[in-house]
C-alpha positions in Angstrom: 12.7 79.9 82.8 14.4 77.7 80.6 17.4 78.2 78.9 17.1 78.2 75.0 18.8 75.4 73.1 21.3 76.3 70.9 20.0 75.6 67.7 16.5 77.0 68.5 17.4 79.9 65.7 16.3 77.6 61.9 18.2 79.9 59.5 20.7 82.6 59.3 19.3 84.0 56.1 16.6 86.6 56.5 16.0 86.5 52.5 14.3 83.4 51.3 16.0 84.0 47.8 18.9 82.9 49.4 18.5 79.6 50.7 17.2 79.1 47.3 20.5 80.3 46.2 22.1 77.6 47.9 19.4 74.6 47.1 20.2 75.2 43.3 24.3 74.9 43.8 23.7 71.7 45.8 22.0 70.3 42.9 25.3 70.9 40.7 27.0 68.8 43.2 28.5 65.3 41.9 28.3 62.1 44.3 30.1 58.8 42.4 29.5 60.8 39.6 26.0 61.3 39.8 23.9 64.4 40.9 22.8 64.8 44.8 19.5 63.7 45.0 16.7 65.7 46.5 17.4 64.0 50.0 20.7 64.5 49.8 20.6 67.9 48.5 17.9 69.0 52.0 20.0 67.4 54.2 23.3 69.4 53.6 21.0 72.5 53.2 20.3 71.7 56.7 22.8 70.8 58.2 24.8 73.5 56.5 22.2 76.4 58.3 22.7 74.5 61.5 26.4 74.8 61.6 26.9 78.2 60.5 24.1 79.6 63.4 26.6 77.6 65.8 30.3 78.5 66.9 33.2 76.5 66.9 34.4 74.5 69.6 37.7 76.1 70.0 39.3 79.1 70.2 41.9 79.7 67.8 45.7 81.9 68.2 47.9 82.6 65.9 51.4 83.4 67.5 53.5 86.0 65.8 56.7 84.4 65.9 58.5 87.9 65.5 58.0 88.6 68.9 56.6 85.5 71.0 56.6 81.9 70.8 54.6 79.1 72.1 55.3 78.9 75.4 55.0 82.6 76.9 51.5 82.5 74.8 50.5 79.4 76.6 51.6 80.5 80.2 49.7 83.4 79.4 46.2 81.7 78.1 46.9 79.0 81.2 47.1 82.1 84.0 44.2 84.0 82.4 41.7 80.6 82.8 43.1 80.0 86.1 42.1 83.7 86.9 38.6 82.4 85.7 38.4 79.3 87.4 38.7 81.5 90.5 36.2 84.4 89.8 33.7 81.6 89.0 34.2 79.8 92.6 33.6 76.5 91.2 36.1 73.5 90.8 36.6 73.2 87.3 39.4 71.9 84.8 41.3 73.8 82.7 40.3 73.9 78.9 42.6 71.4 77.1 45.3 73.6 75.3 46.6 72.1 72.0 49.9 72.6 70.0 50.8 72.1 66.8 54.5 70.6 66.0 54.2 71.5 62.2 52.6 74.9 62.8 54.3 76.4 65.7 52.1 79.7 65.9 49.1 77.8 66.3 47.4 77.3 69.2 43.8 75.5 70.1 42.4 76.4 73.4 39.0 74.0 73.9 35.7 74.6 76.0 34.6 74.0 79.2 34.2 70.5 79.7 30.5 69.0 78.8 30.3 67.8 82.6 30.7 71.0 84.1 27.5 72.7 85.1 27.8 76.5 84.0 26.3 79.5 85.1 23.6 79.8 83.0 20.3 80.1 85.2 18.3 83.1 83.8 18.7 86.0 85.9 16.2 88.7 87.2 18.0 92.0 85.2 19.2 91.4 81.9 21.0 93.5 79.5 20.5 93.2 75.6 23.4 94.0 72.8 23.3 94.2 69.1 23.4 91.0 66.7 27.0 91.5 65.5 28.4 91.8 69.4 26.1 88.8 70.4 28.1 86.3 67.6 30.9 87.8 69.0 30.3 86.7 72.7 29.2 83.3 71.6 32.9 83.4 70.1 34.3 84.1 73.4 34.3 87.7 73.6 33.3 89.7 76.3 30.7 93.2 76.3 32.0 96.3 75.1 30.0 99.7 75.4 29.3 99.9 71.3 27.2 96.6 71.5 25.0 97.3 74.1 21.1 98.5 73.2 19.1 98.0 76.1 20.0 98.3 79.8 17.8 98.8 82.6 18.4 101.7 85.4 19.5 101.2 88.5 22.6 98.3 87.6 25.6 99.0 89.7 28.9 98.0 88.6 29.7 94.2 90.2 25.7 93.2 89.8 24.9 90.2 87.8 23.1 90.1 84.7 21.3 88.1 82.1 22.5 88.9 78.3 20.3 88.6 75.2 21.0 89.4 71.4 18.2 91.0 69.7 18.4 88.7 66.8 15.7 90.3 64.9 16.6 93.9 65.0 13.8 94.8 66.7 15.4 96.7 69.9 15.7 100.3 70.1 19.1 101.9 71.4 18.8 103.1 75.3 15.8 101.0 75.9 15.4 100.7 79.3 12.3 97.8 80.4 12.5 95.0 79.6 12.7 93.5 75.5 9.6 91.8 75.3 10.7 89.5 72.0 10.5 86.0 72.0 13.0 86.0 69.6 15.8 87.4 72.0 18.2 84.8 71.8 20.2 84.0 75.5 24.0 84.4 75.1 24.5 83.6 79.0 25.4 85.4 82.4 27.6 88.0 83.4 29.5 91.0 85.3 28.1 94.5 85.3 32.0 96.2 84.3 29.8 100.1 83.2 27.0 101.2 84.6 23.9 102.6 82.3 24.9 106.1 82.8 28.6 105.5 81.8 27.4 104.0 78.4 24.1 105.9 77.8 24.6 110.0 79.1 24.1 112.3 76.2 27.3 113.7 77.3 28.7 110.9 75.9 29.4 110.2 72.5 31.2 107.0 71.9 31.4 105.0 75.4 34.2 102.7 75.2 35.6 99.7 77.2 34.2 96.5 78.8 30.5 96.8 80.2 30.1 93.5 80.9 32.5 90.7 81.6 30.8 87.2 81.2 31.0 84.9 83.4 29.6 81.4 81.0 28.0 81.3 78.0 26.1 78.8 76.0 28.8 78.3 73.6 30.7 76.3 76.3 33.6 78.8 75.2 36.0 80.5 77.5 36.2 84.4 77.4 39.5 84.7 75.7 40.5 87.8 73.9 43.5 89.4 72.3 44.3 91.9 75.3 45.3 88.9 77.6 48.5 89.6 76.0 51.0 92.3 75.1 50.3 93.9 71.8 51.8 92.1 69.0 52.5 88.9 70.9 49.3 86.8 69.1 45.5 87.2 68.0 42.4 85.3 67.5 42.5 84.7 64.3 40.0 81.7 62.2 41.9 78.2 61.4 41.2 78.4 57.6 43.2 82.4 57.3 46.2 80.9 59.3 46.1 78.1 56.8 45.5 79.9 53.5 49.1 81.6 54.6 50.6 78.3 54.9 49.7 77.5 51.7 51.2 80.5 49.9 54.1 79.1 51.6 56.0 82.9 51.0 60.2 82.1 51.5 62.7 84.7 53.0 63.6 86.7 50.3 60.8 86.7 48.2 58.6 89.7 46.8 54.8 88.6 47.7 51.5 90.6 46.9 48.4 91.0 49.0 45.9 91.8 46.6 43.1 92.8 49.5 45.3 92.8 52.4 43.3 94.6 55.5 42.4 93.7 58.4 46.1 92.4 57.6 45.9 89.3 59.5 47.4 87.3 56.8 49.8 90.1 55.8 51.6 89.9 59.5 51.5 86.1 58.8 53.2 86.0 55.5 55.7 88.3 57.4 56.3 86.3 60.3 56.5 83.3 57.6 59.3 85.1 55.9 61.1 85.8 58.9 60.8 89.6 57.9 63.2 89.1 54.8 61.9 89.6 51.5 58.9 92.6 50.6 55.5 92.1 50.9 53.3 94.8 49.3 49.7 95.5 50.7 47.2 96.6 48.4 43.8 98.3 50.5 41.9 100.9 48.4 39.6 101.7 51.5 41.4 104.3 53.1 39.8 104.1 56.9 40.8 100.0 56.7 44.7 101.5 55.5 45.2 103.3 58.2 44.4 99.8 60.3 45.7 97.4 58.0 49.5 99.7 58.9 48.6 100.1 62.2 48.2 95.9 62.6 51.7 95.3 60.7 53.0 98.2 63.1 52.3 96.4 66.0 53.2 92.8 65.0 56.9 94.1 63.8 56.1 93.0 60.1 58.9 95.5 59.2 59.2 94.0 55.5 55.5 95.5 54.5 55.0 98.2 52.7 50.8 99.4 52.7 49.5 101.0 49.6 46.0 102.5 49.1 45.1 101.1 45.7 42.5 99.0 44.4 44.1 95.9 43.1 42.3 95.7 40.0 44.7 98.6 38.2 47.3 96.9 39.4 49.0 96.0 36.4 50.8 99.1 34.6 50.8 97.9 30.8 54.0 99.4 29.7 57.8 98.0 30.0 59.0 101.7 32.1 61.4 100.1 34.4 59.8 100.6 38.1 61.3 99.7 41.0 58.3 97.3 42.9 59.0 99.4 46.5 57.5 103.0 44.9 54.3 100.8 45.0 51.6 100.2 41.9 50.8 99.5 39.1 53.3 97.1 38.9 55.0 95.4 35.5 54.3 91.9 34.7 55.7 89.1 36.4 57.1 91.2 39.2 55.9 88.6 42.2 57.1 85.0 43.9 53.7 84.7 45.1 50.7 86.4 45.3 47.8 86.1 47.9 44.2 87.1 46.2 41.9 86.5 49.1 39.1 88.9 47.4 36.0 90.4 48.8 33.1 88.0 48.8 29.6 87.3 50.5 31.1 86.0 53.4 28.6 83.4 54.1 31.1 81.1 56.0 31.1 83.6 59.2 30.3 81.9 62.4 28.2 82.2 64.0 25.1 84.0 62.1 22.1 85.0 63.8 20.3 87.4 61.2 22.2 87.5 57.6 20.3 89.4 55.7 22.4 89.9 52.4 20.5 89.9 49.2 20.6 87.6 46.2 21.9 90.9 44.0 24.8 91.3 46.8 25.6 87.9 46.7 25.9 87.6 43.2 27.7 90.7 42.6 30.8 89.9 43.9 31.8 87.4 41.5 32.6 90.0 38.6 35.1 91.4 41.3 36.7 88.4 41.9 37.1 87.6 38.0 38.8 91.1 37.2 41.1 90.4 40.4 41.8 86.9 39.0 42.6 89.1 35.5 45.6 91.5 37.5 46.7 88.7 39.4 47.8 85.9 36.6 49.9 88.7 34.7 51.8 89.5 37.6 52.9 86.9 39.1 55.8 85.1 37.6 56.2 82.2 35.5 57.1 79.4 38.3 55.3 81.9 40.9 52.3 80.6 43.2 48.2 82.2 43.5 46.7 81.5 46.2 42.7 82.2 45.9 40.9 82.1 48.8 37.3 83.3 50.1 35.3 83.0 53.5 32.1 81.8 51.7 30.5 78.5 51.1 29.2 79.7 47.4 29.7 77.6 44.4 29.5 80.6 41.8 32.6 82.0 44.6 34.9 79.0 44.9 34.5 76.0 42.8 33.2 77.9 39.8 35.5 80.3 40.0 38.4 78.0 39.8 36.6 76.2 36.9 36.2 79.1 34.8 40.2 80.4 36.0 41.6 76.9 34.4 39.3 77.3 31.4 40.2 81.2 30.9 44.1 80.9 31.6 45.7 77.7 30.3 49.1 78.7 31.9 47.5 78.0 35.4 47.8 74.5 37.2 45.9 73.7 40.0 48.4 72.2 42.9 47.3 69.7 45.5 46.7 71.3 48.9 45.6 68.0 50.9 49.2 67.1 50.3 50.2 70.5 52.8 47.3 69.6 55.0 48.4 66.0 55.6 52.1 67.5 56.3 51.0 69.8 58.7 49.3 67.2 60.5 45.6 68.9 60.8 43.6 66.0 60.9 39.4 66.6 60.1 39.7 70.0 59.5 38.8 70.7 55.9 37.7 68.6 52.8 38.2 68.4 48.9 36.3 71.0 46.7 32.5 69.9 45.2 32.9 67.5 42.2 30.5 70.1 39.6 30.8 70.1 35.8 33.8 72.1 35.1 36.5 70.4 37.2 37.9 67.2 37.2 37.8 64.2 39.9 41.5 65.2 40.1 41.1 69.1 40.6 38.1 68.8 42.8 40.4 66.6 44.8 43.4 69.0 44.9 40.8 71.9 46.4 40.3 73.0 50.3 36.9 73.8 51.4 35.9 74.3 54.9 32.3 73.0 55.7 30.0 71.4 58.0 32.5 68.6 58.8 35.0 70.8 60.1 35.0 73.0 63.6 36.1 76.6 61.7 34.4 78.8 59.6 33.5 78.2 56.2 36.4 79.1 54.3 37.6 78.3 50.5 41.1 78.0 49.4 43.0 76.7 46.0 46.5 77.2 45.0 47.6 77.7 41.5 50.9 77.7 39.8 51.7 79.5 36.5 54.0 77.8 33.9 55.0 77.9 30.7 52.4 76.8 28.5 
């Protein structure tokens, strides 16, 4: 049997409303000052479905510099391949590792080499896991018990297996012949870790742990994970989200607000960034994601956060009581340096997708959110004081339209020039400017980040505002 190509999945999107979604914002697009052309506007449809069914080429760290650095990470990522290259009894190179001299808590670790011949003849047993653990492994992760749907008796821990994603849903949980779907999509080859009885017995509630460790898979990508390491030393964490903290550039000292902080990736960052000197305040109003969001800033050390279930947009108390910031919101005008709004979107820019099916009424009904955000957010940052907006879509009416109608609806905002910051940090072909629409000038599409097709990350969206006097 043949291994699938990687691309043999067309679309993400289940809905067809959707791609029509996208079709009409290409048309808004500006080339030279004219509109895309139908060609034009297929071919980025295209090759905008291809890239987000595929993963990127790298796995990405972010160090937390409160408790690690550089080098222990990298002697750890260099033992745990080696470790690999062993298990796999095969001579093979190590993945290059890269790091960054302007961004010292980032590191890149690549794929297997192209002219390495993986493991990834189709085996007689196979094993099939849910659609959401399936991206995951193509990401580098390996099996855990919650992602697993079908598993055939008579495994034993140690025996090889065959791993599929059921891409269309179609698989029912405990299934135990084989999934006879065509459109089971091949992930690659791997080590039985938990047996069908440890992850199936009724006894059993919620099986935990690894059930299977992979071996290769068709991603290229090494199986990396955060428990390599000792907790709080680094995670996996997406390119653009380490960026978008670089951006808000937070100081030592300052007071910064995370308008929809959890998981709280970027709240540990700004942290680390600030050296733990200063106050960041976390607003979650999802009380299950609280609970993580403190437990994540627990275990990086980001000591100067202070977690607050509230939703952010009755943030702003509208009388002049004198409140100390620390007792947590509503908050008086112009109490923040900086403030962080990365806001709850449609999150079409995830990587890979395999079977998306939001709806044209969920994707437009985040943009109303993100407005009233945008409201709470101008008043209460300071006069001089940065916004960073950011989403991890690839939506017009979430990014570039959004910043147009900002400009329009609050004069005292000024757009500032993030390719500047890019070029300093030295990240070369990773992210472009923003979509030239009607709306936004040559110069403020220019001074926009957007993370598409052209770049090996998620899609991602950031801009960065200051507010002056008028």
């Amino acid at each position: 049997m043949m291994v699938n190509e990687y691309y043999d999945i067309n679309t993400p999107f289940k809905n067809e409303d959707i791609e029509h979604k996208l079709r009409e914002e290409f048309q808004k697009i500006k080339k030279d000052g004219n509109f895309l052309n139908i060609r034009e506007v297929e071919e980025k449809l295209t090759n905008l479905k291809r890239w987000l069914i595929s993963a990127p080429e790298n796995i990405v760290y972010r160090i937390n510099t409160l408790l690690s650095d550089s080098k222990q990470v990298l002697i750890s990522i260099e033992n745990e391949l080696h470790s690999q290259i062993e298990t796999k009894g095969n001579c093979r190179k190590l993945p290059s590792i890269k790091l960054f001299e302007n961004i010292p808590e980032l590191i890149f670790v690549s794929s297997w080499n192209d002219d390495i011949d993986l493991n990834l003849e189709i085996q007689s047993k196979e094993i099939i896991v849910d659609v959401k653990c399936g991206e995951a492994v193509i990401r580098g992760a390996d099996i855990f018990a919650p992602g697993v749907i079908g598993m055939p008796h008579g495994l034993n821990v140690g025996d090889i297996v065959s791993v599929f994603a059921d891409i269309v849903k179609g698989c029912k949980k405990g299934l135990v012949k084989k999934y006879a779907n065509e459109n089971k999509f091949f992930l690659g080859n791997g080590i039985v870790l938990l047996t069908r009885d440890d992850i199936f017995r009724h006894e059993i509630k919620n099986a935990s742990g690894i059930a299977v460790k992979l071996i290769d898979v068709v991603s290229r990508l090494p199986q990396l994970n955060d428990k390599n390491f000792p907790t709080g030393w680094c995670l996996l964490q997406n390119l653009p989200s380490i960026i978008c903290s670089r951006i808000l550039d937070p100081q030592p000292g300052e007071i910064i607000l995370d308008m929809c902080a959890a998981p709280g990736h970027k709240t540990s960052h700004i942290s680390a960034l600030m050296k733990n000197k200063g106050m960041v305040i976390a607003l979650e109003k999802n009380k299950n994601k609280l609970q993580r969001l403190k437990k994540h800033c627990e275990n990086f050390n980001a000591n100067n956060v202070d977690c607050f279930c509230f939703d952010s947009t009755m943030a702003l108390i509208n009388d002049n009581i004198e409140r100390e910031i620390s007792l947590g919101p509503p908050f008086l005008k112009e109490s923040f340096d900086r403030i962080l709004l990365d806001g709850p979107c449609s999150a079409l820019g995830q990587r890979p997708q395999f079977f998306n099916t939001i709806t044209l009424t969920q994707l437009n009904s985040h943009v109303f959110l993100q407005k009233k955000l945008f409201f709470t957010a101008v008043e209460l940052v300071k006069f001089g004081g940065t916004l960073v907006y950011s989403t991890c879509t690839i939506t017009l009416a979430e990014n570039e339209e959004i910043v147009a109608w900002a400009l329009r609806k609050f004069p005292v905002l000024k757009l500032q020039s993030i390719r500047n910051k890019i070029s300093r940090m030295n990240l070369k072909n990773y992210g472009t400017s923003g979509f030239n629409i009607d709306g936004l000038t040559i110069e403020e599409s220019d001074s926009l980040l957007r993370f598409g097709p052209e770049s090996d990350c998620i899609g991602f969206f950031i801009a960065c505002f200051k507010k002056e006097v008028i």
